[in-house]
One Martini backbone bead per residue (centre of mass of N, CA, C, O) as a GRO file, in nm:
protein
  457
    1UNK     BB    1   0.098   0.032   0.019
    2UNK     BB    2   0.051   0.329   0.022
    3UNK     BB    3   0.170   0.642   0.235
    4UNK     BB    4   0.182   0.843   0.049
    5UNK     BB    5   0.278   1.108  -0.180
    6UNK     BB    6   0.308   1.119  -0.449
    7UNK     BB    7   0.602   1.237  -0.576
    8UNK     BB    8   0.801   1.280  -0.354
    9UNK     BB    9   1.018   1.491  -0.262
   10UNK     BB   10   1.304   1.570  -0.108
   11UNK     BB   11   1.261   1.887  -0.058
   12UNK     BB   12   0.963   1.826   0.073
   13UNK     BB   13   1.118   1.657   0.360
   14UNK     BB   14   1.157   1.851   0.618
   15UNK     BB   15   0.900   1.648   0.782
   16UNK     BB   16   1.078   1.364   0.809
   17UNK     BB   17   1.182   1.429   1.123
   18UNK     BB   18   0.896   1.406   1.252
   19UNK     BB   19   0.857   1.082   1.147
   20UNK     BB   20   1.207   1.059   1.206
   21UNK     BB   21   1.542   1.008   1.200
   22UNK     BB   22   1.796   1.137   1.094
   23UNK     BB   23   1.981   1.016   1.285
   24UNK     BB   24   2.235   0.752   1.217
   25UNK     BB   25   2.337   0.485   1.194
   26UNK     BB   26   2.637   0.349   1.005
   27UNK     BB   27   2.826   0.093   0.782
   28UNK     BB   28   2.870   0.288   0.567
   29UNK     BB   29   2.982   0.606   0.435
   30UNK     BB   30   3.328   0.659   0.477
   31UNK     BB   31   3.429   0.880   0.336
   32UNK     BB   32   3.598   1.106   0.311
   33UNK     BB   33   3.633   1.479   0.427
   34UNK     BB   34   3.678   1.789   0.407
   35UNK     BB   35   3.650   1.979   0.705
   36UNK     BB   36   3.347   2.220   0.766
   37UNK     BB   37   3.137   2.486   0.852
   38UNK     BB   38   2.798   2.539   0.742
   39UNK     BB   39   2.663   2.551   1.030
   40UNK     BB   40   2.454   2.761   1.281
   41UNK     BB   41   2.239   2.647   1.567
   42UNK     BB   42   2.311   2.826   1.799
   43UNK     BB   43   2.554   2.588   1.946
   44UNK     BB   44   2.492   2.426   1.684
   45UNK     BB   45   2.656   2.209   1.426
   46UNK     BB   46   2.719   2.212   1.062
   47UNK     BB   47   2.895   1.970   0.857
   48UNK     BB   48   3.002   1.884   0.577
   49UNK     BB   49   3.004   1.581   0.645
   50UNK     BB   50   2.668   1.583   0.743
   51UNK     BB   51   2.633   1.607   0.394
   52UNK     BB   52   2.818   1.409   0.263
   53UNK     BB   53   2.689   1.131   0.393
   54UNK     BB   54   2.400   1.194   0.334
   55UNK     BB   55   2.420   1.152   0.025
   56UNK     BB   56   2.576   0.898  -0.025
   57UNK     BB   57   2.342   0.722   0.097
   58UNK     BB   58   2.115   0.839  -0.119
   59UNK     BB   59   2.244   0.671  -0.312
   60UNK     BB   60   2.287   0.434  -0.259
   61UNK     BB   61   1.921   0.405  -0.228
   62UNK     BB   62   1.882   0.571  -0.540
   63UNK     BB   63   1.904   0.842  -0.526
   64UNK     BB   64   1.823   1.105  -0.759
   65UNK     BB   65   1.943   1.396  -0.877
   66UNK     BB   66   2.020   1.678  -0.788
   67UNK     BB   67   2.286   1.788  -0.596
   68UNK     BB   68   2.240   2.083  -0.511
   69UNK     BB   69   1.902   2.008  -0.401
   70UNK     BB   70   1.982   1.751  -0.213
   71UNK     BB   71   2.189   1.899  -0.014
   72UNK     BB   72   1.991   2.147   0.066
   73UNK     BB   73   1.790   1.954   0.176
   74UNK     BB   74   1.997   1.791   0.388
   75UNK     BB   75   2.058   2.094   0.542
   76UNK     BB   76   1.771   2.196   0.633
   77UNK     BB   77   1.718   1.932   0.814
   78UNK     BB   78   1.976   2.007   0.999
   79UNK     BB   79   1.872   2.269   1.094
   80UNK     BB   80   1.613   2.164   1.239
   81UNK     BB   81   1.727   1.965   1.402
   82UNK     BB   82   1.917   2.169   1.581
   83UNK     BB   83   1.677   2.322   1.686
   84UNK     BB   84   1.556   2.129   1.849
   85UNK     BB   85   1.766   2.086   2.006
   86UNK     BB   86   1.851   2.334   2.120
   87UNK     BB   87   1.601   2.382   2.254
   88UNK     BB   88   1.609   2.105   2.458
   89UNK     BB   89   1.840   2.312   2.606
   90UNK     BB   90   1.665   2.535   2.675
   91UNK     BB   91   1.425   2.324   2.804
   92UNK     BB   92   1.564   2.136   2.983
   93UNK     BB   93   1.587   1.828   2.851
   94UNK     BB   94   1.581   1.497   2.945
   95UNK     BB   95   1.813   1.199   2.929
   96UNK     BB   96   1.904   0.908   3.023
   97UNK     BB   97   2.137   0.682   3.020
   98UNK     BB   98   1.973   0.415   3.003
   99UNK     BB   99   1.851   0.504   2.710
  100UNK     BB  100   2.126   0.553   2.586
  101UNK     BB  101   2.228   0.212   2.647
  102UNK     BB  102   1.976   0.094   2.463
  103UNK     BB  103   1.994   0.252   2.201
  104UNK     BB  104   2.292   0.123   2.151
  105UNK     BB  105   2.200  -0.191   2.160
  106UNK     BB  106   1.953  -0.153   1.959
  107UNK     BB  107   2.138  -0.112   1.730
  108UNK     BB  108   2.398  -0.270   1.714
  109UNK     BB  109   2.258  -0.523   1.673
  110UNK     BB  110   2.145  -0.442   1.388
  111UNK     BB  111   2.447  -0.461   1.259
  112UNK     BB  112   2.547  -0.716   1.348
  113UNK     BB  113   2.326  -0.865   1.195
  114UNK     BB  114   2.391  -0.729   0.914
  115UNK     BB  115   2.736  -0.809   0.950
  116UNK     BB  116   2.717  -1.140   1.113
  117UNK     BB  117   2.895  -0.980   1.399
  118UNK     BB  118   3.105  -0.851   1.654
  119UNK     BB  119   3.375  -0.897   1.483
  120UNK     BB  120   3.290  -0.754   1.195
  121UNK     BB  121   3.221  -0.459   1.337
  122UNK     BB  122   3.515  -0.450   1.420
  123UNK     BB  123   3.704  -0.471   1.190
  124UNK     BB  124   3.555  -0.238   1.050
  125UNK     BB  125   3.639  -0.013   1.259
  126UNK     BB  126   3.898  -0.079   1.404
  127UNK     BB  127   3.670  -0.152   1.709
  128UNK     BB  128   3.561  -0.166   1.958
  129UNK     BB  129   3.258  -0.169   2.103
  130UNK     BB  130   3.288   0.025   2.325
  131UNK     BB  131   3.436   0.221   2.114
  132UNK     BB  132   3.187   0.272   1.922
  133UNK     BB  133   2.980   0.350   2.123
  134UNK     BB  134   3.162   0.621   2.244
  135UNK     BB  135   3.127   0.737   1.938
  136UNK     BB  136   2.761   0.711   2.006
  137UNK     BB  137   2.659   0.840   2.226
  138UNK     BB  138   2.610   1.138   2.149
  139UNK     BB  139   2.412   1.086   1.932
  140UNK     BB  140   2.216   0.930   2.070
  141UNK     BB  141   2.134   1.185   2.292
  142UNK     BB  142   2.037   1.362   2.088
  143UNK     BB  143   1.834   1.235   1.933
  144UNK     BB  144   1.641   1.169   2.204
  145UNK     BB  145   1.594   1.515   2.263
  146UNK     BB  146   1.468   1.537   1.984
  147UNK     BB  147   1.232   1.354   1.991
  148UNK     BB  148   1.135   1.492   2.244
  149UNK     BB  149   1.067   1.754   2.150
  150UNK     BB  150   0.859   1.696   1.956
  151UNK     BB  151   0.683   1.557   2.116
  152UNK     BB  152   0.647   1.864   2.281
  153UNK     BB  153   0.497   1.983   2.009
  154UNK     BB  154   0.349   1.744   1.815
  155UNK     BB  155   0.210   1.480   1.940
  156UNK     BB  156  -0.099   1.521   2.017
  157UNK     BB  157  -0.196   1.572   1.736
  158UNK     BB  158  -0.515   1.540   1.581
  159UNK     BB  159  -0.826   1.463   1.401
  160UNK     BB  160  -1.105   1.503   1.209
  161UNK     BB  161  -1.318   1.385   0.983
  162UNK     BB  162  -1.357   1.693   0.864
  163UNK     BB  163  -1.052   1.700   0.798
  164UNK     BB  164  -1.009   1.474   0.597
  165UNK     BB  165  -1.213   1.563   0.418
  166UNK     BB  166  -1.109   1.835   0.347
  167UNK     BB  167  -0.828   1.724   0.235
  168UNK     BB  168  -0.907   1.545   0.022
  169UNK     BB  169  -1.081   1.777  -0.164
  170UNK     BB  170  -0.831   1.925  -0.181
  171UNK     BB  171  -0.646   1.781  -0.302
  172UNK     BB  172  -0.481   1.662  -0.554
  173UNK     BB  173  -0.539   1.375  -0.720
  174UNK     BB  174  -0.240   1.350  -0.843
  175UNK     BB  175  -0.155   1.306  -0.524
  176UNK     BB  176  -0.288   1.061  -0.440
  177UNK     BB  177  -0.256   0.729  -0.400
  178UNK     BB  178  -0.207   0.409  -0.497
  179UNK     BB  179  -0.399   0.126  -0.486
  180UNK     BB  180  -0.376  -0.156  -0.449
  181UNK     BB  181  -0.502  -0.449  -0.445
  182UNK     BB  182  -0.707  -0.589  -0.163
  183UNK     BB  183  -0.758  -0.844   0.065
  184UNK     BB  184  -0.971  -1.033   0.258
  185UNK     BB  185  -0.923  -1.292   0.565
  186UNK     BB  186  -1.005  -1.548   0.637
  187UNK     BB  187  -0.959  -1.872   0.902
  188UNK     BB  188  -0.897  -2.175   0.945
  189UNK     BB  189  -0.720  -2.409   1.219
  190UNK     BB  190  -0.521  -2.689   1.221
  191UNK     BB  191  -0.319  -2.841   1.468
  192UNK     BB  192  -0.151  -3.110   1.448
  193UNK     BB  193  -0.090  -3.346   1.676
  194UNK     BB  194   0.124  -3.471   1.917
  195UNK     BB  195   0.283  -3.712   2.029
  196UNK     BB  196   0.466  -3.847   2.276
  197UNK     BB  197   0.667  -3.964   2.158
  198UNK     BB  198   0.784  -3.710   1.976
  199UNK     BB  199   0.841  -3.566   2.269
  200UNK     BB  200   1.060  -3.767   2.387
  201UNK     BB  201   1.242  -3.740   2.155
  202UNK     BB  202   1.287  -3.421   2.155
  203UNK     BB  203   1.400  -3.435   2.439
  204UNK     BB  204   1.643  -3.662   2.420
  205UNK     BB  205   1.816  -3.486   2.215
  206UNK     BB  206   1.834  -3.223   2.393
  207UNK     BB  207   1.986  -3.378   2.616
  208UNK     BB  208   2.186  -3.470   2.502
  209UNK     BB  209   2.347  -3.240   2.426
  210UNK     BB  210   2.376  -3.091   2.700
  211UNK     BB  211   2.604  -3.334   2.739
  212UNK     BB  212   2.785  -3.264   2.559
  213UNK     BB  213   2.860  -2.968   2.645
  214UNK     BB  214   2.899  -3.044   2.955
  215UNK     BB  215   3.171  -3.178   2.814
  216UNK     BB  216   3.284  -2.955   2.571
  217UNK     BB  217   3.111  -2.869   2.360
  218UNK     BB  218   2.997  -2.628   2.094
  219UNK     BB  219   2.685  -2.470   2.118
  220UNK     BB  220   2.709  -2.364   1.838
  221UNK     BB  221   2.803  -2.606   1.654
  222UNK     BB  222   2.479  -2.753   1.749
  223UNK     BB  223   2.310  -2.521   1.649
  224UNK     BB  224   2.411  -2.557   1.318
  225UNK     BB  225   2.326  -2.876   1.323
  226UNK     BB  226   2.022  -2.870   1.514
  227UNK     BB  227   1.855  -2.616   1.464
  228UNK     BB  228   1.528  -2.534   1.387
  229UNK     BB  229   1.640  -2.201   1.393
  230UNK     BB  230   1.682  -2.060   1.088
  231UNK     BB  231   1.816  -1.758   1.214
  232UNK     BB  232   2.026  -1.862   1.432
  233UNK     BB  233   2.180  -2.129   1.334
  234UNK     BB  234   2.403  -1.940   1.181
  235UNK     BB  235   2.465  -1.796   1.515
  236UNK     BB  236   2.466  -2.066   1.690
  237UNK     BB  237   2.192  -1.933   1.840
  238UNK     BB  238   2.208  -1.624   1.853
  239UNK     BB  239   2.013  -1.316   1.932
  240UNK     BB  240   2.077  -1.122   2.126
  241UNK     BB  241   1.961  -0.843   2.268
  242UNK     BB  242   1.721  -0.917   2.516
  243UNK     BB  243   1.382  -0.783   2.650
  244UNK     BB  244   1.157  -0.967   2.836
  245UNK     BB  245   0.950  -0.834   2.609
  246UNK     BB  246   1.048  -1.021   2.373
  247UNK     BB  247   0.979  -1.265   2.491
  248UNK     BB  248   0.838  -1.567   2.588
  249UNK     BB  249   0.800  -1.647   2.906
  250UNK     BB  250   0.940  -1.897   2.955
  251UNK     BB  251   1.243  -1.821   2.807
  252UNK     BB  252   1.274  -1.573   2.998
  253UNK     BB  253   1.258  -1.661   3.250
  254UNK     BB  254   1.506  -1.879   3.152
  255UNK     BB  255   1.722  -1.654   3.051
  256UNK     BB  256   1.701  -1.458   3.317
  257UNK     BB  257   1.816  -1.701   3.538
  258UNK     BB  258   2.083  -1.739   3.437
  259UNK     BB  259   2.405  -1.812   3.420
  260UNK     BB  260   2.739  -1.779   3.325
  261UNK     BB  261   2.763  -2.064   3.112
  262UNK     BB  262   2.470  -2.179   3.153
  263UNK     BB  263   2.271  -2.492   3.079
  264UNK     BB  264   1.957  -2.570   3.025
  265UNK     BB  265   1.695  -2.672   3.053
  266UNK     BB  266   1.413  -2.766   2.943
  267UNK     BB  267   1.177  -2.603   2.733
  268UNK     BB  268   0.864  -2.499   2.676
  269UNK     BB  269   0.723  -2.357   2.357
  270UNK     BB  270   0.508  -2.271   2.122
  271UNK     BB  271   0.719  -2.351   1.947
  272UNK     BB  272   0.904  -2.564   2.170
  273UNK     BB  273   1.222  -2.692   2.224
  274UNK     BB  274   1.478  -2.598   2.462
  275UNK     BB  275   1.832  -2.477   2.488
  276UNK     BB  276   1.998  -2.289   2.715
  277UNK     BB  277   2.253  -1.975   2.699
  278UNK     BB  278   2.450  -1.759   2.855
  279UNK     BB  279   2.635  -1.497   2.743
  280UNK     BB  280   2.478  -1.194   2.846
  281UNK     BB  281   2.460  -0.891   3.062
  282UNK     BB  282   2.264  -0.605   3.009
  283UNK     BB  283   2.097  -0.463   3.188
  284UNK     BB  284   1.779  -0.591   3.097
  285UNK     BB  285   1.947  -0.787   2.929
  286UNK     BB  286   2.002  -1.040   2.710
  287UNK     BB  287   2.228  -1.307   2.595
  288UNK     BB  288   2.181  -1.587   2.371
  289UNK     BB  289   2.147  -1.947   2.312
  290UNK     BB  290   1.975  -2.163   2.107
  291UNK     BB  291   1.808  -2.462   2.089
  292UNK     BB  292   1.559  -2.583   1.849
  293UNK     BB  293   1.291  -2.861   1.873
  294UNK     BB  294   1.079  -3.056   1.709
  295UNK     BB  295   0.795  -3.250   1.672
  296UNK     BB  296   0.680  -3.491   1.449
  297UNK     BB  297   0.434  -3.519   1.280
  298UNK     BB  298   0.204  -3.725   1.162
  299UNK     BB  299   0.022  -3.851   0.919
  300UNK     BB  300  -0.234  -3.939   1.065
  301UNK     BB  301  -0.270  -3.634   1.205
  302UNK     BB  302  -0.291  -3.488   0.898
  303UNK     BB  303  -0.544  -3.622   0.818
  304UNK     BB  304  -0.716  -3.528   1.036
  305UNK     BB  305  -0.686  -3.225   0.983
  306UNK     BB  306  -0.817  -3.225   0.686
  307UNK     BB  307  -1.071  -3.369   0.748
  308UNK     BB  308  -1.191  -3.180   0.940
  309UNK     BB  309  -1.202  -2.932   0.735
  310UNK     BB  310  -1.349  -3.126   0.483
  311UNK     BB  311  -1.614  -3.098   0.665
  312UNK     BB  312  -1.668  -2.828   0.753
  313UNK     BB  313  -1.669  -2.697   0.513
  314UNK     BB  314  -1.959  -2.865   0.409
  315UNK     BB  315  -2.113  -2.733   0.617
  316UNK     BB  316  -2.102  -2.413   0.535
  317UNK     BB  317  -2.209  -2.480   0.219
  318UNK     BB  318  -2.482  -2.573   0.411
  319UNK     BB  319  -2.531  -2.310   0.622
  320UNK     BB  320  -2.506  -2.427   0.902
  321UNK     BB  321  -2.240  -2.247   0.890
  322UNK     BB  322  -2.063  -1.996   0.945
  323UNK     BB  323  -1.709  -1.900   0.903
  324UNK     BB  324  -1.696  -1.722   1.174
  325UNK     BB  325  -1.789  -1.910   1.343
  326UNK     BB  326  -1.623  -2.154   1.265
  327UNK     BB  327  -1.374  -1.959   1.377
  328UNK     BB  328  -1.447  -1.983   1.690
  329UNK     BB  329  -1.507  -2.293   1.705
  330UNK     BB  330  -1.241  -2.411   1.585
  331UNK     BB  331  -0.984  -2.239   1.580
  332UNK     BB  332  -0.638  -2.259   1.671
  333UNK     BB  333  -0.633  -1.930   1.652
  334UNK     BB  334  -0.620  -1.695   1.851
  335UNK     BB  335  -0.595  -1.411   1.685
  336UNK     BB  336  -0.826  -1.487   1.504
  337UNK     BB  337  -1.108  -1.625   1.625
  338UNK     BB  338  -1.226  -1.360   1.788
  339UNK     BB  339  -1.269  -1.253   1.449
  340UNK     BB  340  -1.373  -1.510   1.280
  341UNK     BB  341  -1.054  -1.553   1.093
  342UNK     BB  342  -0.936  -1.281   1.087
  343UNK     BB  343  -0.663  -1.116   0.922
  344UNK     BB  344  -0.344  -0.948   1.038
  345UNK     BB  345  -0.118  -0.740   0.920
  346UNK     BB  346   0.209  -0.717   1.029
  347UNK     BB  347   0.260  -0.454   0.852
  348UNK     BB  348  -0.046  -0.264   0.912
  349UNK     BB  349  -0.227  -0.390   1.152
  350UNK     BB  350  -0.464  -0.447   0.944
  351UNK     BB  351  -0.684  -0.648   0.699
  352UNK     BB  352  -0.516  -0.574   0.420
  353UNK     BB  353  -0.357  -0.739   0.135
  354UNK     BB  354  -0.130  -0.771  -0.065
  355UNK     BB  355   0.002  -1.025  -0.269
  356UNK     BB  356   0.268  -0.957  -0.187
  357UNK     BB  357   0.197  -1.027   0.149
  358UNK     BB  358   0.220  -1.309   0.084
  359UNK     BB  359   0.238  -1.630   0.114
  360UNK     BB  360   0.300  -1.876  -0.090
  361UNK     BB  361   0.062  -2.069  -0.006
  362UNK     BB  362  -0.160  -1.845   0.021
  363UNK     BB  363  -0.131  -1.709  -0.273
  364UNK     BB  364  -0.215  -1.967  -0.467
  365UNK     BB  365  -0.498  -1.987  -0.314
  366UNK     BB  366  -0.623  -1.680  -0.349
  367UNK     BB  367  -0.605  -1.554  -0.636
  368UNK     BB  368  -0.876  -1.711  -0.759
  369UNK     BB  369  -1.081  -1.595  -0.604
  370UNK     BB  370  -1.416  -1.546  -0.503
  371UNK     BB  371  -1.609  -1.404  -0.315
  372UNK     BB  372  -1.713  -1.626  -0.061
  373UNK     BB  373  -1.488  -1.864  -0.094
  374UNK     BB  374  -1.400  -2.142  -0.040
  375UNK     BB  375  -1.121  -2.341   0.049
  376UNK     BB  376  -0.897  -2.611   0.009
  377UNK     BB  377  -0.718  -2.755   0.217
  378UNK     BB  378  -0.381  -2.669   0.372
  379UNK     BB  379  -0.037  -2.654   0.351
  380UNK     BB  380   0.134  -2.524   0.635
  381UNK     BB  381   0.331  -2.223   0.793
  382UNK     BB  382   0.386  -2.033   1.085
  383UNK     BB  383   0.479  -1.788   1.268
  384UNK     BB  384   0.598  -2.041   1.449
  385UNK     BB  385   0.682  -2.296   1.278
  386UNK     BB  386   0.440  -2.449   1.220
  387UNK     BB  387   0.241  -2.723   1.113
  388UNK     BB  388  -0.056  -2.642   0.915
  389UNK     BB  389  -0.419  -2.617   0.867
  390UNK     BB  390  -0.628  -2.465   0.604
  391UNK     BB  391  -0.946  -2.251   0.551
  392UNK     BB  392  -1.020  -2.016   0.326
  393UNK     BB  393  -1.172  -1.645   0.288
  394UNK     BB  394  -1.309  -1.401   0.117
  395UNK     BB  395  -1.419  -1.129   0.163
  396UNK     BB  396  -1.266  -0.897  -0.006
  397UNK     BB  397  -1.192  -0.732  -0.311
  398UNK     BB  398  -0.993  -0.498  -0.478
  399UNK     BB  399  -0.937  -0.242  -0.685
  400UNK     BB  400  -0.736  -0.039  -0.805
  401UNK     BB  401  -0.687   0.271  -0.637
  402UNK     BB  402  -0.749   0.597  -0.556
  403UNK     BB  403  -0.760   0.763  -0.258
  404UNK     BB  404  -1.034   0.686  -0.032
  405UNK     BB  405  -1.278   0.768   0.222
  406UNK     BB  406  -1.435   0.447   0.189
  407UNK     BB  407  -1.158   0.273   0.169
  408UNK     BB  408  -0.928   0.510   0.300
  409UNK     BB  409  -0.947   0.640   0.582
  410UNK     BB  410  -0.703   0.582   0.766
  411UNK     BB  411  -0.475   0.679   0.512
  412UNK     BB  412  -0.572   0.975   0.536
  413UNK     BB  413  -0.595   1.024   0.832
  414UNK     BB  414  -0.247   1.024   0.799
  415UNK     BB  415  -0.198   1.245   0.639
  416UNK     BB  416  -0.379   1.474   0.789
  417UNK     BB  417  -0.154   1.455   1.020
  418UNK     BB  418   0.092   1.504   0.883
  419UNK     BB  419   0.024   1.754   0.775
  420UNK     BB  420  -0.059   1.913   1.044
  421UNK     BB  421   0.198   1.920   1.138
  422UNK     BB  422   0.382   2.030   0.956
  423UNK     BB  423   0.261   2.290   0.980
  424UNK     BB  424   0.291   2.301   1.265
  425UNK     BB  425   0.635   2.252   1.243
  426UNK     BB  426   0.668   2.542   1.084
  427UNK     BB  427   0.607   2.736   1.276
  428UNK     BB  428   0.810   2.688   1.495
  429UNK     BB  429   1.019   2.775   1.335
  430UNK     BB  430   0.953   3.054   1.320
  431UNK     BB  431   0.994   3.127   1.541
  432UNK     BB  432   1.267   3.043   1.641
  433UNK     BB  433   1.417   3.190   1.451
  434UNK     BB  434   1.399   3.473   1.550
  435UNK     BB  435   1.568   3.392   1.837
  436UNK     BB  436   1.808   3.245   1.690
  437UNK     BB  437   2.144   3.163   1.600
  438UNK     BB  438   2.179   3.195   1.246
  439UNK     BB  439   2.475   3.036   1.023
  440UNK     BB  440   2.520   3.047   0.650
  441UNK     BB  441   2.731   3.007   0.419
  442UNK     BB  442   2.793   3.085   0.111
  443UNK     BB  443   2.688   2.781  -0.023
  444UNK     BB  444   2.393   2.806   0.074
  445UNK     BB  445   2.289   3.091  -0.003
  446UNK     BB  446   2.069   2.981  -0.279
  447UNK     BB  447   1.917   2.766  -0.130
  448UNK     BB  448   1.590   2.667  -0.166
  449UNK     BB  449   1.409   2.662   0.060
  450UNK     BB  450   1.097   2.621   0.219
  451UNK     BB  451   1.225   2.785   0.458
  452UNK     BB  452   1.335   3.135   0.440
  453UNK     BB  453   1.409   3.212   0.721
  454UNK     BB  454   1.707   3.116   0.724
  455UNK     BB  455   1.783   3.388   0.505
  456UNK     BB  456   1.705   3.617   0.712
  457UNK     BB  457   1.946   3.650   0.940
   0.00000   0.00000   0.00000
């Protein structure tokens, strides 16, 4: 689904700090710059490199046009940032060191995942991780008081229908997102159940490893040759850096309870069978390496799950009961149950996906079904990675269309959002540019900025 206004140009994203934060770690665009300063605002600097470090980046991720005017907006952009932070110290806001040690650790993670190690991510810095936070310890302060700022600007602003109303109507036709076709689905799931037998099995498995482990071998190299979470076994089974409300409660109890290089007993989540070791533990965080196996389905187990559900399938179809009923009645998916069988989109939160957010066999289960049609039993993997089996209904399916207030209000009320922060904060900065101190070098005095305030100082 489209999110913004089409084409919108870098040049008019001057309000995109209000809705992400410029200041980012990066792991590319190392280019050395012959440094100077560009510009002052209050007591804050803006560098000749924190301009082309940011260009550098944009051209990285595909962005094309004029140097001269994204150079101009990635300025303007840094002006208004600068403008907050000097704010931010002028209203004494503060951020705690907790605030700015948890935000440095999940950042640092984050690049960590992408870049494959720890130890791959000191080699690219030529520093210790230590010594990496300490080099972005004050950009991350900065950036959280940025962010409070922001927030004690326009956080509460809402909008009210008739905004939304006149929004659309004043907006012009071609500047509206264009919304592709999108479907809502029912669902009724079916988790063939474990034998006791294979549940046995899988503990057995799990015992052998622990009693391996406390002999010697390393936990790591039978993470990768035997959990059967392929996100973390090719990283020796290690999830990184993660707070007791990241995990499901079980794995969570049994993760921060461990000391270090103990391995744990069997756990039984969810998702199925752990044995965890703890890594490290960082203030509320831990890092832990885990292996995960599942008991396997029996064959007999997948039959009656499908027999039930071509039964119930039959059911349905001669009116005997309705699909959300029998979602509401019969359905093993709790998220899905309580609605009827509706299925929420975990990238918008809404219920409704674009077929290219679909998975491989939803995709081609439903591609050519047509409203209030039922699918026959099809076997998959939910997003906790077990093996389901599910009968689907199409509630709606949408014609790709400009958008509108009839089918998308929820998507209006969010840009009409957007539109009035912008407002809203394009005036705060008009106030505060009078009475702040702005100066910028002749290089930049050229650049066609949004707000003129800025060459007025």
């Amino acid at each position: 689904m489209a999110t913004g206004l089409r084409n919108l140009t870098i040049n008019k994203k001057i309000f995109a700090l209000f809705i992400s934060v410029i200041f980012s770690f990066t792991i590319s665009a190392q280019d050395e710059v012959i440094d100077r300063i560009a510009g002052v605002v209050g007591d804050q600097i803006i560098l000749q490199s924190d301009i082309e470090n940011q260009y550098i980046q944009l051209k990285a991720q595909g962005y094309r046009g004029n140097e001269e005017k994204i150079k101009c907006s990635i300025f303007e952009d840094q002006l208004a940032q600068k403008l907050l932070l000097n704010q931010a110290k002028v209203d004494s806001i503060e951020v705690t060191e907790s605030q700015v040690e948890m935000e440095l650790n999940r950042r640092l993670q984050t690049f960590i995942n992408q870049i494959g190690s720890e130890k791959q991510l000191e080699d690219y810095y030529k520093k210790s991780i230590l010594e990496i936070k300490e080099d972005f310890r004050e950009l991350i302060r900065n950036q959280l008081l940025t962010e409070e700022m922001q927030r004690n600007i326009a956080g509460e602003i809402t909008v009210t229908p008739s905004e939304v109303k006149k929004f659309y109507k004043r907006a012009p036709k071609d500047s509206l997102p264009l919304i592709n076709s999108q479907i809502e689905i029912r669902q009724i799931v079916k988790i063939p159940p474990f034998s006791e037998e294979a549940k046995l099995e899988v503990r057995e498995k799990l015992l052998n490893l622990r009693k391996r482990i406390i002999s010697g071998e390393k936990f790591s190299t039978l993470a990768v040759l035997y959990s059967e979470d392929k996100g973390t076994a090719i990283k020796g089974g290690k999830l990184g850096f993660m707070n007791k409300a990241d995990l499901v409660t079980e794995f969570a109890n049994t993760a921060f309870s461990l000391k270090e290089g103990i391995v744990s007993t069997i756990v039984e989540t969810e998702f199925g069978y752990h044995i965890i070791k703890l890594i490290d533990r960082r203030n509320d965080q831990v890092n832990v390496r885990h292996i995960l196996m599942k008991p396997k389905t029996s064959p007999e187990a997948k039959q009656q799950a499908r027999n039930f559900l071509d039964s119930l399938n039959r059911i349905i179809r001669t009116d005997s009961i309705s699909f959300k009923n029998a979602a509401r009645r019969y359905s093993d998916d709790p998220d899905s149950r309580l609605s009827g069988g509706i299925i929420l989109n975990p990238r918008t939160g809404d219920t409704k996906f674009e077929m290219d957010q679909l998975n491989r066999e939803m995709y081609y289960v439903v591609k050519d079904m047509k409203t209030g049609e039922i699918s026959e039993p099809f076997e998959t993997i939910d997003e906790k990675g077990n093996l389901v089996y599910k009968i689907v209904s199409i509630t709606s399916r949408s014609k790709p269309h400009t958008a509108n207030l009839e089918n998308d209000y929820e998507l209006l009320q969010e840009l009409t959002k957007q539109s009035k922060q912008q407002e809203f904060f394009s005036n705060w900065i008009n106030d505060k540019q009078r009475n702040t101190y702005i100066r910028i070098v002749d290089d930049y005095q050229t650049c066609k900025f949004s707000n003129k305030g800025w060459l007025d100082k």
